[in-house]
C-alpha positions as CSV (number, residue, x, y, z in Angstrom):
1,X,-23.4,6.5,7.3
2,X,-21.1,3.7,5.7
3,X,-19.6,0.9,7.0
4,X,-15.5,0.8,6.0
5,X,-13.8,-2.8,5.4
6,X,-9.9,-2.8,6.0
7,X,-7.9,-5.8,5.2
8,X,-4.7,-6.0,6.1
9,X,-2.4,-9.7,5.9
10,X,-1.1,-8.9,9.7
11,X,-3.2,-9.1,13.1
12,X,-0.7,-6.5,14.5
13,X,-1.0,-4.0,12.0
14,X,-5.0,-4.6,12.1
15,X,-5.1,-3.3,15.9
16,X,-2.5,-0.8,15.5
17,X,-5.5,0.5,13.0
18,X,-8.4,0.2,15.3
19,X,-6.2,2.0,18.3
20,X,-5.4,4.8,15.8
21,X,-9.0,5.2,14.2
22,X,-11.0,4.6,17.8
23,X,-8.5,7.5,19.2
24,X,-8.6,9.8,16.5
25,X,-12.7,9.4,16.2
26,X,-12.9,8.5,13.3
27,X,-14.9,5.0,14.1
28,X,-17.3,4.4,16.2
29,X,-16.7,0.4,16.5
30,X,-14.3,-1.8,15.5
31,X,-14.3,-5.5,14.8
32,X,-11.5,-7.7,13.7
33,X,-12.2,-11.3,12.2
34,X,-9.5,-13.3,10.9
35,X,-10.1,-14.7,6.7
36,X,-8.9,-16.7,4.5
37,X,-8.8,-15.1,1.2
38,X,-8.3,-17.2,-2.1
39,X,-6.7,-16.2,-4.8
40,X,-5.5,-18.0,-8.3
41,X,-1.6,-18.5,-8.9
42,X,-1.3,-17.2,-12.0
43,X,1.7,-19.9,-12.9
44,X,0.6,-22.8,-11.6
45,X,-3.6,-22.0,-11.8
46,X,-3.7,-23.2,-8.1
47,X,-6.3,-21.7,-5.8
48,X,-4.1,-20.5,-2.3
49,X,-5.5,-19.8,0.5
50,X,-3.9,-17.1,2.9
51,X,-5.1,-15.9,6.3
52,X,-5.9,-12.2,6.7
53,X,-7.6,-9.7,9.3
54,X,-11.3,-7.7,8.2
55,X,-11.8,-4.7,10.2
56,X,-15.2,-3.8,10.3
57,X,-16.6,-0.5,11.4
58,X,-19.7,2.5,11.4
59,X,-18.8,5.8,11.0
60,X,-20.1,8.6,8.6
61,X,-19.5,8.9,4.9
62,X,-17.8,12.8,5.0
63,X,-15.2,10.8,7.2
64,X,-13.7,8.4,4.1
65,X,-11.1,10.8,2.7
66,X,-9.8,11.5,6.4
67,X,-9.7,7.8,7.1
68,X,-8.0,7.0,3.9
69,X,-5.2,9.8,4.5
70,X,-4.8,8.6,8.2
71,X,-4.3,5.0,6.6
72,X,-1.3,6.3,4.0
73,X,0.3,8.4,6.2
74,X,0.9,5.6,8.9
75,X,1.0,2.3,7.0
76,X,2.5,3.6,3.4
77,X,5.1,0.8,3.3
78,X,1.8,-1.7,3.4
79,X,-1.0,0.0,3.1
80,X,-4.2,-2.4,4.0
81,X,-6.7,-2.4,1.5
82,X,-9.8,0.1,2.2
83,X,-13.0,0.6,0.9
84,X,-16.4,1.7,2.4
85,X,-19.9,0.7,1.6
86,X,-23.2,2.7,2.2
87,X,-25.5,1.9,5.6
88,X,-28.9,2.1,3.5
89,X,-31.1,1.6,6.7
90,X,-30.3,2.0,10.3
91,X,-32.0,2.5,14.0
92,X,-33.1,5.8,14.7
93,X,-30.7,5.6,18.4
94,X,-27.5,3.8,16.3
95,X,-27.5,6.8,13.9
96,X,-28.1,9.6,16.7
97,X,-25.1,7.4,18.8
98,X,-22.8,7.5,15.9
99,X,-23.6,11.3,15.0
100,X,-22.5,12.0,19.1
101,X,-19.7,9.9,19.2
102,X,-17.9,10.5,15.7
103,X,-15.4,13.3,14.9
104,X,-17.6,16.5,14.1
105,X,-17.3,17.2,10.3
């Protein structure tokens, strides 16, 4: 089980992703939370902050390459960054819910 991180820089684009990944089964649960993320202007060495939308959600490892594919073919033009991270420990009943609910691999 992993849980994937998608940030995208519009709120729009962000639930256009959780329609398409809740649809296609590829989630299980989806959570948005708007971020500010810092970066440093390489000419001027200020520190910016710029607001941008974390999607959150469980689903099972085998399903990364899928999800990544679904996330070029829709948003190529700008494509949200995407990365997963391993679930180490987890309820007995959350990992049977996600193993009914997700896409059968």
């Amino acid at each position: 089980m992993i849980v994937v991180h998608i940030i995208t820089k519009q709120e729009k684009q962000a639930r256009m992703i959780i329609d398409l990944l809740l649809h296609k089964k590829l989630l299980l649960d989806a959570m948005i939370a708007k971020k500010e993320i810092y970066t440093l202007h390489k000419l001027t060495k200020k520190v910016t902050a710029n607001p941008n939308f974390l999607i959150v959600g469980q689903t099972k490892a085998l399903l990364f390459n899928e999800i990544s594919e679904v996330l070029k073919t829709n948003f190529a033009k700008k494509m949200p960054v995407f990365y997963a991270m391993p679930i180490i420990y987890m309820d007995d009943n959350q990992t049977k819910n996600i193993k009914k609910n997700i896409q059968f691999v």
